[in-house]
LONU-244758 format. One record per residue (C-alpha): y, x, z. Coordinates in steps of 0.001 Angstrom, whole numbers, padded with zeros to 6 digits, always signed. Example, Ala and Ser with C-alpha at 12.3 -4.5 7.8 and 13.67 -1.06 7.14 Angstrom:
! LONU-244758
-004500+012300+007800;-001060+013670+007140;
! end
This chain:
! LONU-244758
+048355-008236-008124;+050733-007181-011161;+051212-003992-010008;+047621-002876-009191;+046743-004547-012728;+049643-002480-014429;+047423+000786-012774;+044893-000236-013779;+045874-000867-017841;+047186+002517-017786;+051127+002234-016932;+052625+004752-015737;+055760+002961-014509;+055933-000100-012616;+057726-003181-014212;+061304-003069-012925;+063110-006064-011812;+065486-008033-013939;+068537-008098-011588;+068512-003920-011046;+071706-002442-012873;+069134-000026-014387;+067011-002746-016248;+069292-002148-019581;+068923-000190-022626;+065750+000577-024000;+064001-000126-020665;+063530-003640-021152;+061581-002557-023914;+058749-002063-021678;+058466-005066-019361;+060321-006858-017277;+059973-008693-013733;+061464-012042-013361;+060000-012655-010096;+062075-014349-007200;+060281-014464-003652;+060699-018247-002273;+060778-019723-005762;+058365-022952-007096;+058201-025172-010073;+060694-027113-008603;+064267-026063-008398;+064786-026996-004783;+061751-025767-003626;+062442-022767-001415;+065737-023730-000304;+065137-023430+003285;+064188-019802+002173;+067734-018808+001509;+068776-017541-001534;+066083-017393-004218;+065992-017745-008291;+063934-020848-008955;+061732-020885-012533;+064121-023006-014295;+066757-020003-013820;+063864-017048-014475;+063296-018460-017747;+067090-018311-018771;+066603-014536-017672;+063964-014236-019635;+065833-015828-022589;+068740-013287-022037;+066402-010358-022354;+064855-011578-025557;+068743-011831-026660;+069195-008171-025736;+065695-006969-027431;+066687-008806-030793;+070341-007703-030719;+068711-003909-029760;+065533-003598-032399;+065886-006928-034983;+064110-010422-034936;+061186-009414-036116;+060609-006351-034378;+061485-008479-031378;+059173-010784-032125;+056243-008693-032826;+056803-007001-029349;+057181-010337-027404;+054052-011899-029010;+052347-008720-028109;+053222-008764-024950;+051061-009826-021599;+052891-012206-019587;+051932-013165-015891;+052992-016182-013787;+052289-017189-010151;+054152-020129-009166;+053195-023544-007761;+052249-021914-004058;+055314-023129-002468;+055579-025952-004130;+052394-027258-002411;+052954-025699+001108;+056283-028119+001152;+054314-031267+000098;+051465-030476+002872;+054617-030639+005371;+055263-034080+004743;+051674-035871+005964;+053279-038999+006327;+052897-039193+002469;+050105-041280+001240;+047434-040191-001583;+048869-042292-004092;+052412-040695-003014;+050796-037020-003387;+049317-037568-006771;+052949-038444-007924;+054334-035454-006611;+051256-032687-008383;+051712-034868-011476;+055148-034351-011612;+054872-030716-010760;+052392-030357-013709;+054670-032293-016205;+057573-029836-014962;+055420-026839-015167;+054162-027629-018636;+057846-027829-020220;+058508-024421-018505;+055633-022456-020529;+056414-024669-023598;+059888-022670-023162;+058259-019670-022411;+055757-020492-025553;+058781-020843-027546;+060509-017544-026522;+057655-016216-028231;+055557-015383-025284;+051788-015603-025994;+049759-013944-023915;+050451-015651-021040;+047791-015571-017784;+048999-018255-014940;+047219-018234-011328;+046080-021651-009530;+047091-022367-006112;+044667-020425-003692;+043197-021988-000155;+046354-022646+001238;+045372-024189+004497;+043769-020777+005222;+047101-018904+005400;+048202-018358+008880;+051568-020177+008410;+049381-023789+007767;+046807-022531+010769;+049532-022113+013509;+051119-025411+011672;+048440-027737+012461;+047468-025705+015473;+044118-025716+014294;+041293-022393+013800;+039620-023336+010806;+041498-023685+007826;+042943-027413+007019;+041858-029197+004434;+044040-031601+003660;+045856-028285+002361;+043132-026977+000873;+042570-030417-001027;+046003-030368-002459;+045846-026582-003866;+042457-027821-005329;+043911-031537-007096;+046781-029217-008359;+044390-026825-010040;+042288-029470-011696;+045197-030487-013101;+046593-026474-013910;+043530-025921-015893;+043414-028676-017980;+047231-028295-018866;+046796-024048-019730;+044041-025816-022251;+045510-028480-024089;+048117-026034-024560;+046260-023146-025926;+045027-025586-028369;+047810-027357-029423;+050516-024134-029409;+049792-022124-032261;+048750-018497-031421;+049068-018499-027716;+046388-018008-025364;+046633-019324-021592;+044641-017848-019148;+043436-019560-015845;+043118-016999-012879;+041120-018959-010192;+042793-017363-007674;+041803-020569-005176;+037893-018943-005749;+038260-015159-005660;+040814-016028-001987;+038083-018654-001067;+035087-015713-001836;+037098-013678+000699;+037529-015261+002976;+033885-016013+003500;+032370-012841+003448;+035326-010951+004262;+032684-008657+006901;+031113-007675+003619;+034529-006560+002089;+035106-004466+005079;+037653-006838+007176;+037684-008112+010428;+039894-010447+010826;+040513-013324+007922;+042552-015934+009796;+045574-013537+011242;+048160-011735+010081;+048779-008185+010224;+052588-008353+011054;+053142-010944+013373;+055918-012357+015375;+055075-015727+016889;+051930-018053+016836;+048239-017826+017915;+047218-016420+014082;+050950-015013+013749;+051775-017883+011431;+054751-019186+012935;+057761-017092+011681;+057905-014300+008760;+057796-010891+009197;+061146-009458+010222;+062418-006493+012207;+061265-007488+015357;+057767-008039+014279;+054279-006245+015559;+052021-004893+012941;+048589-004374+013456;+046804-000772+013380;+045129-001022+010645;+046114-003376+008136;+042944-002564+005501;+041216-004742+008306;+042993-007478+007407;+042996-010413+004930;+046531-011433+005750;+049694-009655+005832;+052092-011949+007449;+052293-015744+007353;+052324-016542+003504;+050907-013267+001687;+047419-011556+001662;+047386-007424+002335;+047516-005023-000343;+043777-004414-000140;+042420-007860-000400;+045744-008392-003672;+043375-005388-004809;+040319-007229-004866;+042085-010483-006490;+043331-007821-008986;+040176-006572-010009;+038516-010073-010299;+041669-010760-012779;+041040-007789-015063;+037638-007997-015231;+036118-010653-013780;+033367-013313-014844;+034980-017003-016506;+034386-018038-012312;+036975-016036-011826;+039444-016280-014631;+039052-018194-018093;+038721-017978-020937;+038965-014436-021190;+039981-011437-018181;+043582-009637-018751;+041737-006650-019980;+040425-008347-022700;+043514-010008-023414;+045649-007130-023265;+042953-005902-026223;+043365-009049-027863;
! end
């Protein structure tokens, strides 16, 4: 979604990644992308992923690069180009898929666990907030009982909604959170891409978008909707993957991240509130 919104706003180069040994000089300038695949609020989340960087640690990254941009152009230069800046955070996904494991958890038990996840998440973007980020648009937990990994799971067709209710208690909670803090955190702006609703809108009419298949994934190894492992060397992938929601287990295809992109620049407040990234980016 980042990268078909950076096309979209006009960049010419993609945003390159914070660990490449040519993210130095006066590149990070221009962006940066802190992004670790695996990675949740929580610091252990993702573990059984393998290696990963977990928030806590992208943060610190982020820290170090506003380090190198004040040591490189001043303090206040820095801080006029931070505060200027668009920032975009997805996080919380795998968090949830790792809760939804454990259904021997009561509701009480689960409304612990997203409450602590919020009260986490909060004192990450406060430290954001305070690195002088303000522009800062965050996306909710979409359907995740509809992936194929929770499908092949459960064994079940449809898509499982004790899942689904989880990703939807979560983002109650995410939306009320990016507004108390907009109001109390002087100058920032949080925006709330409903990415649970544009997924949802999908996967519902996804003839009328031009799929045909919304409950499978492209590149498949193992399970009835190819949910059950990854998508590694040995897998099969599909002819035509523009026909397709999913891409493998976890992730949606590029075509349908192209329609959740669209809905984030410039979609209605159903789609993203209080304002889209375009007119943030022109705020």
């Amino acid at each position: 979604i980042v990268v078909l919104a950076e096309e979209e706003l006009g960049f010419t180069n993609y945003t390159p990644p914070y660990l490449s040994p040519q993210t130095t000089g006066d590149v990070i300038l221009k962006g940066v992308n802190y992004a670790s695949s695996g990675s949740g609020i929580f610091n252990s989340t993702g573990s059984k992923f393998g290696d990963h960087i977990c928030m806590d640690e992208q943060i610190n990254n982020f820290a170090k690069s506003r380090q190198d941009i004040v040591s490189k152009i001043g303090a206040a230069a820095a801080r006029k180009l931070l505060r200027d800046a668009l920032y975009f955070i997805a996080v919380g996904a795998n968090d949830i898929i790792l809760l939804s494991s454990n259904v021997s958890l009561s509701h009480v038990e689960n409304i612990k666990y997203l409450d602590n996840m919020i009260s986490k998440f909060k004192s990450q973007l406060m430290r954001v907030y305070n690195l002088d980020a303000r522009k800062i648009a965050v996306t909710s937990a979409a359907p995740l009982g509809c992936i194929p990994f929770e499908r092949d799971k459960f064994s079940i067709d449809d898509c499982v909604p004790h899942v689904n209710e989880l990703a939807k208690l979560y983002n109650v909670r995410l939306k009320i959170l990016l507004s108390e803090l907009t109001k109390h955190l002087a100058g920032s702006i949080f925006i709330y891409l409903n990415s649970y609703t544009t997924l949802e809108d999908v996967l519902q009419n996804y003839k009328s978008y031009g799929f045909t298949n919304a409950d499978s994934a492209c590149c498949r190894v193992y399970g009835k909707h190819g949910g059950k492992l990854p998508c590694i060397f040995s897998a099969r992938v599909c002819p035509n993957r523009t026909q397709y929601v999913f891409w493998d287990a976890y992730h949606p295809t590029e075509k349908t991240n192209f329609i959740l992109a669209k809905h984030a620049l410039d979609g209605s407040r159903q789609y993203i509130s209080p304002i889209n990234i375009r007119q943030l980016a022109n705020s």
